[in-house]
C-alpha positions as CSV (number, residue, x, y, z in Angstrom):
1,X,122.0,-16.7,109.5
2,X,123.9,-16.5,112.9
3,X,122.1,-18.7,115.8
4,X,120.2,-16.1,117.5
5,X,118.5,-15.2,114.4
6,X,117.6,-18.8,113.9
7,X,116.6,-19.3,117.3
8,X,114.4,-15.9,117.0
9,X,112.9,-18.0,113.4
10,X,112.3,-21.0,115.2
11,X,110.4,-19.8,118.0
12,X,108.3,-17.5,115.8
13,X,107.0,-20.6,113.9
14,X,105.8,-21.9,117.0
15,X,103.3,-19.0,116.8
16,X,102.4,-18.8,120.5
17,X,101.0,-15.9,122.4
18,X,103.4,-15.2,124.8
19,X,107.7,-15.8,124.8
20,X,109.7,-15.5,127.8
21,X,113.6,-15.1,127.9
22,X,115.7,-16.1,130.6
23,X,118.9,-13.8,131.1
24,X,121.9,-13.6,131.1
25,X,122.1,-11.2,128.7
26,X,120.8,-8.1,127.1
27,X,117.9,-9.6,124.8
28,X,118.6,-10.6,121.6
29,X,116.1,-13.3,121.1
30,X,113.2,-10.8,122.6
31,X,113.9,-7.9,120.8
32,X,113.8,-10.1,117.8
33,X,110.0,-11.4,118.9
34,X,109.3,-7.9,119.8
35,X,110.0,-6.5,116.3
36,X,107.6,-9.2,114.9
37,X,104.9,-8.0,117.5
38,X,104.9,-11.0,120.1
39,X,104.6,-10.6,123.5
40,X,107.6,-11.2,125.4
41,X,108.4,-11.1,128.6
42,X,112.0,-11.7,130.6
43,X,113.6,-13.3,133.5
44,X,116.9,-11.6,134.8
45,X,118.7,-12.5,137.8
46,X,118.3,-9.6,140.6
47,X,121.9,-9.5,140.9
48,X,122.5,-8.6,137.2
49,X,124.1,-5.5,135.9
50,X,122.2,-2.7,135.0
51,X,122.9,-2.9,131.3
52,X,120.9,-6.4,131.5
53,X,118.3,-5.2,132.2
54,X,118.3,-2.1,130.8
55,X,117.5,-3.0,127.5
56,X,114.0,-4.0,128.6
57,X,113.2,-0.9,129.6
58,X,114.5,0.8,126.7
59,X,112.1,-1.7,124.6
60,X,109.0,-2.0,126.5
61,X,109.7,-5.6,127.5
62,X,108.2,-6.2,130.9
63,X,111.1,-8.0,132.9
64,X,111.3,-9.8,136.2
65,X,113.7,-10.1,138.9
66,X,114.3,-13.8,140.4
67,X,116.9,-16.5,141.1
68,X,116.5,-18.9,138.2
69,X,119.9,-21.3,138.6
């Protein structure tokens, strides 16, 4: 099992309502708590390129812009 997967796994033992991702990146752990029906929502810096945050569009995944370093 590669370590997103087992990140994905852990997380979805802690069985908690809502997940929230913080970029960089195009989502792997979210889609992965989406596909087992959690709510997830992301962070992405505004600055990002389009294809990060693209894929939250593309999935339903509510994302928000914000300086988070």
């Amino acid at each position: 099992m590669d370590r997103i997967k087992a990140t994905a796994n852990d997380l979805l033992q802690l069985n908690k309502k809502q997940y929230c991702e913080l970029g960089p990146g195009q989502g792997p752990i979210s889609l992965l708590l989406k596909e087992n029906k959690k709510n997830i929502v992301a962070v992405e810096a505004p600055w990002a390129l389009e294809a990060n945050k693209k894929w939250a569009a593309d999935n339903d995944v509510k994302l928000y812009l914000m300086e988070f370093f």
